[in-house]
N, C-alpha and C positions, 0 to 999 in steps of 0.2 A: 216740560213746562205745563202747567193747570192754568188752562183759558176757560173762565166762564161765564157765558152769556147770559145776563139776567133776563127772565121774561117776566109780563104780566099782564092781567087782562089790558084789551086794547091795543096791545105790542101792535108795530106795524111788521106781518109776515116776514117780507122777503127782507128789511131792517135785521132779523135775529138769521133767519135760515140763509142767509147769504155768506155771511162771516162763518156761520157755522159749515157750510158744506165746505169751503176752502180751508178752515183748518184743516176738516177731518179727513180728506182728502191729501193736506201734508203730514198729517199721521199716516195716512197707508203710504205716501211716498218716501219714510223710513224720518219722518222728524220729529224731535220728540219732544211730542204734545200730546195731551190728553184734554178734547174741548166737549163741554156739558152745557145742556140748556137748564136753568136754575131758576127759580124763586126764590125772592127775600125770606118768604116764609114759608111752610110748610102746606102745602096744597094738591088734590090729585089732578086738578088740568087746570089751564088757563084760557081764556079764550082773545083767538086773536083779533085784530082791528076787519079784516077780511070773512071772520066765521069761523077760521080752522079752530079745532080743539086741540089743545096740546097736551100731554103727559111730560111734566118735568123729568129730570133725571133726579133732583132733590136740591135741596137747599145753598143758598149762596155762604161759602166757608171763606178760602183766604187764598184767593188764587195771586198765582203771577201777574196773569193779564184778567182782566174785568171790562166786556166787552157791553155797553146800554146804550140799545138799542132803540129808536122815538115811537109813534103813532099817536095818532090824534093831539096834537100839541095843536096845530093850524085852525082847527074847527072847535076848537075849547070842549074836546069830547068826555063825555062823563068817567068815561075810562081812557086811560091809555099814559103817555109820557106827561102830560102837563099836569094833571090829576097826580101822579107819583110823584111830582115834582112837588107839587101844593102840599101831599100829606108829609112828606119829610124825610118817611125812614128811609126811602132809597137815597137820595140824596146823602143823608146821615152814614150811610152804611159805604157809598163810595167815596165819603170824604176817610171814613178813616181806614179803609183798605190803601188808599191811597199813601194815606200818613204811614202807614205798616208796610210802604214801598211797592205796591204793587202797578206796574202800567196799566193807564187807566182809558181807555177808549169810549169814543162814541159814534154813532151812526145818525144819520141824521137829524130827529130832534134831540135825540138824546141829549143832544149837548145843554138841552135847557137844564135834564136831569145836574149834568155836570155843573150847570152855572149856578144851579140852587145849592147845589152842594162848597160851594167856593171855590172850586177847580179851574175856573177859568176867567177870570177877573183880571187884566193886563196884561194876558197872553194871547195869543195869537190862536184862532180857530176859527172853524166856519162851522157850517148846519146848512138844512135845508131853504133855498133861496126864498120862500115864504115867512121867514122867522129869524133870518138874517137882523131886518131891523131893532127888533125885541134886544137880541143879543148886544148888538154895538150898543145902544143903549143902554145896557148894564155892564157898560166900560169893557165887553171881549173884543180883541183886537181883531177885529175881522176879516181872514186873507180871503181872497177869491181865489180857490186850490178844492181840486177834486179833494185830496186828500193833506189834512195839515200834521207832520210831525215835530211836536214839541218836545220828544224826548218820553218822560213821563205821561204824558198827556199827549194823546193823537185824537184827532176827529173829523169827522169826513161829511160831504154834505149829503144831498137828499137819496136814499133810498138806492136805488144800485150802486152809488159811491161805497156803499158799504164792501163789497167787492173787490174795489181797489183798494181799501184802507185795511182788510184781510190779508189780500197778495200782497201787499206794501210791509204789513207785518211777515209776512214769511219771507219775502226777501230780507229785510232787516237781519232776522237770525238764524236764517238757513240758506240764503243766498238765492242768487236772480235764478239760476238755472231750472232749481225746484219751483218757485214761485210761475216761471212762464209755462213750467211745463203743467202745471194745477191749469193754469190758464187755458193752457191747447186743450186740456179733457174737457175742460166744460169750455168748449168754445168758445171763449169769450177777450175780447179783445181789450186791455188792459187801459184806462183814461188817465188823462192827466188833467191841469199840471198838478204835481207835488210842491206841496212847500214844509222843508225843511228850517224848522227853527231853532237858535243857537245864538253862543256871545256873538257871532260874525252877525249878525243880522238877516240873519235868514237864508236858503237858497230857495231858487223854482228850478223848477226839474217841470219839462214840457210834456214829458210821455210819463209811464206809469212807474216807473223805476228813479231812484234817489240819482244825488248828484254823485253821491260819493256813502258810503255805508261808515257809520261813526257807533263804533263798538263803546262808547258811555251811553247809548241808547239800548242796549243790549237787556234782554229780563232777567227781575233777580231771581237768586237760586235756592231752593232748599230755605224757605221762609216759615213750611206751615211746621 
């Protein structure tokens, strides 16, 4: 599987490096994914919402899973997720990854990035509990779920959620055992609840693990 995490100046830090250290970590646990931090365009660093400078790996191509990441959405920041949102092309660029079947994620604001892009308009998501409102307002069904899986579309709220909505995807396609064990290495104790959504009407799952693992959620294959 190709997971790539888009970044761009402003990104919120541990938003892009949280998901990333739990794939790449079910990469060395023998799963097989290859996760990259990306730019829409062609740039040698970005700068984060915190100061870090980063060196992309290169450009956002046509992965499986497409993982956007928020910052600065809350304080209307000159840079960051709501700024990407305003100019378009990201938005533009994960709506049609999306159309071209790829699972589409987000990390806490990112979800605006998602809502600008039309990805989440009567479906079920959350975001960061500061921008919660914004959202329900632009008709996203708003669950209160560390992490919300729609199938195609997953999203998780503010900033370490990102963490669970990583191990939430590796358990999906590689199963709980690898996911708890990514867990135990970085010591980290796994949130809940889950909400799983679907024709049944959704399920919640209290801890960090699904109610039940539903292989039409699975990533597709062999695309690019």
């Amino acid at each position: 599987m190709d997971a790539q995490i888009v970044i761009f100046d402003g990104v919120d830090d541990l938003d892009a490096f949280g998901p990333f250290e739990v794939l790449a970590n079910a990469a060395k646990g023998g799963a097989d994914v290859r996760v990259t931090l990306v730019t829409l365009d062609p740039v040698e660093e970005i700068t984060t919402s915190h100061g870090a400078v980063v060196k992309p790996h290169g450009v956002l191509t046509s992965p499986d899973l497409l993982v956007v990441p928020g910052g600065g959405w809350n304080d209307h920041a000159r840079q960051g997720a709501r700024a990407e949102a305003e100019r378009g092309a990201l938005p533009a660029a994960a709506a049609r990854l999306h159309e071209q079947g790829a699972v589409v994620a987000s990390v806490c604001t990112g979800a605006g990035i998602l809502h600008a892009a039309g990805l989440l308009a009567g479906r079920p998501a959350i975001t960061h509990h500061a921008a919660v409102a914004e959202l329900r307002a632009g008709r996203v069904e708003i669950v209160e779920a560390r992490v919300v899986d729609d199938g195609d579309i997953v999203t998780a709220g503010g900033v370490t959620a990102g963490l669970d909505l990583a191990l939430h995807l590796v358990e999906r396609e590689w199963g709980t055992e690898l996911a708890d064990r990514i867990a135990r290495e970085m010591e980290y104790a796994r949130r809940g609840p889950l909400h799983r959504g679907g024709a049944g009407g959704g399920q919640m799952a209290a801890g960090g693990g699904p109610p039940g693992r539903d292989q039409r959620h699975g990533f597709p294959r062999a695309r690019r």
